[in-house]
N, C-alpha and C positions, 0 to 999 in steps of 0.2 A: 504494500500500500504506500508506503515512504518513497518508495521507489518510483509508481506513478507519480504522484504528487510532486514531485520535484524537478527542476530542471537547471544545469545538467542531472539524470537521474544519480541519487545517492544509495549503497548499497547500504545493507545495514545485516548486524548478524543481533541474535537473540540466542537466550537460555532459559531455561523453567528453575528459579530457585526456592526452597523451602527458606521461611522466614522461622525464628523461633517461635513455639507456638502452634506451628503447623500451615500457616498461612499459605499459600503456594502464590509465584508472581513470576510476571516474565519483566527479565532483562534486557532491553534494545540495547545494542551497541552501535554506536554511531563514531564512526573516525572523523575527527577534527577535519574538516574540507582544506584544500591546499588551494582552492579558485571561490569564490561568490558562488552560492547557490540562491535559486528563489523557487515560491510556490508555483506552480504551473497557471494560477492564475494573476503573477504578474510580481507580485508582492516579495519585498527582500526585508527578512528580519532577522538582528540580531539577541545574541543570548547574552542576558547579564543577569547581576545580582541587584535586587534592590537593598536601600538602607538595612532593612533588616534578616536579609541574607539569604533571601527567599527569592528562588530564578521568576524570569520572566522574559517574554520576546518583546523586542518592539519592532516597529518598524523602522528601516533604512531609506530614508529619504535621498532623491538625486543628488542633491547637496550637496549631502554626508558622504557619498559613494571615494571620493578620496581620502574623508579624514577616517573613514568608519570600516569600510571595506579594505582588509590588505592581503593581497597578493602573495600567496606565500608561495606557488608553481611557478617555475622560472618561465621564462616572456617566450623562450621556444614549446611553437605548439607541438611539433614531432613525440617531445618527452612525455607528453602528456596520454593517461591511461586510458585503453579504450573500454572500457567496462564492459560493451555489449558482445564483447569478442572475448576468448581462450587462444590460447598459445598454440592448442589444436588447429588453428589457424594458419599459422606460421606452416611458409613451405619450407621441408627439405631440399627440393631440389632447385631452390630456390638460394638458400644456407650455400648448399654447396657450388653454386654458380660463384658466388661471392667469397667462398675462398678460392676458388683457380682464380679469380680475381689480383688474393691477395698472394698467392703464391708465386703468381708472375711478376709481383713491385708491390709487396705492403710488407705491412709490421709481421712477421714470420711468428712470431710468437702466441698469435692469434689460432691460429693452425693446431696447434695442440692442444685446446680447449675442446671441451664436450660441448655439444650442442649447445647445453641452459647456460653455459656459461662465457661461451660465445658470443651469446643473445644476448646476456646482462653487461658482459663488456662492451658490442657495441652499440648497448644502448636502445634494444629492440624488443625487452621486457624489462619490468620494473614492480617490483611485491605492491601486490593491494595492502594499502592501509589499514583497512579491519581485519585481515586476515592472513594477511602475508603470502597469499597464494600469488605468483608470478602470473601478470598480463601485462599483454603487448601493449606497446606506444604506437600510436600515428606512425611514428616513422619507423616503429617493427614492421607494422601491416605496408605499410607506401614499400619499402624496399625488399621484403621476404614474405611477405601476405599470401595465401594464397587465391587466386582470381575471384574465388565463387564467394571469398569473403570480401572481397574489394569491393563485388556486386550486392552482396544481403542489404537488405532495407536503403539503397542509392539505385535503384532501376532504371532511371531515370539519367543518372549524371553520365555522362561521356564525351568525347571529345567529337567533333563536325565539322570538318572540313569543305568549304564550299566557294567554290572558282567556275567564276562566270567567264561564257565565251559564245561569242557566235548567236545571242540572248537565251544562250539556258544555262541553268546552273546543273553542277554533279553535286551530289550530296554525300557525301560516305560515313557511316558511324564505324567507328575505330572500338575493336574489341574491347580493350581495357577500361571498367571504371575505376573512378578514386572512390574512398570511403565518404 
């Protein structure tokens, strides 16, 4: 449900704990956001304390969006997780294109890392926040993604080449999308 309701979608992990007593309650776990999130219907608010130590949201006004909202993901969007995607994503033969790559003129050292850690060197997975499970960045899926993942929910996006001559146009759609 957090998940709908948010945009960008925010994951969230839970547990069922006993309270003394016998009470039973679930725990939401929610990781600290590294970018601005808002309600899906529009709305950015933050979490504080009031005087008497007791939380609350308010709202973030445009304003405020500089002094209030900070940026804690670096300004490259590549780095950033793609949540809707798994590492199942990530092509192998893809990986290994890009080391004959590096075996013809890069850092050789690279070469004898294991695939996960390959990926986390350079820079094409990075641990979710609430659970430390390893997902791809923009620039895992843009450089080793594989195709059918580049296409899931962007059907639409591709590239269109179009050169006029003689008064008709060719049109051609180019296999690859981006995410």
């Amino acid at each position: 449900m957090i998940f709908e309701k948010t945009h960008p979608s925010v994951s969230v992990g839970w547990e069922k704990q006993t309270l003394p007593g016998g009470c039973a309650v679930v725990v939401i776990k929610v990781a600290k956001s590294l970018h601005p999130v808002a309600c899906i219907d529009g709305r950015v608010l933050k979490r504080r304390l009031r005087r008497g130590g007791t939380p609350e949201n308010r709202p973030v006004f445009p304003g405020e969006y500089a002094t209030e909202l900070t940026f804690r993901e670096p300004v490259d969007f590549s780095t950033r997780i793609v949540t809707s995607r798994t590492c199942a994503d990530l092509s192998d033969v893809e990986r290994e294109r890009l080391r004959e790559h590096i075996r013809a003129g890069g850092d050789k050292t690279l070469l004898d890392l294991s695939d996960e850690d390959f990926d986390k060197a350079m820079g094409f997975v990075r641990p979710d926040p609430i659970d430390n499970v390893l997902m791809p960045t923009f620039g895992g899926l843009l450089m080793i993604g594989k195709p059918e993942a580049l296409q899931r929910g962007q059907s639409r996006a591709g590239a269109r080449h179009e050169a006029g001559g003689l008064g008709r146009k060719l049109r051609a759609r180019h296999g690859r999308h981006l995410v």
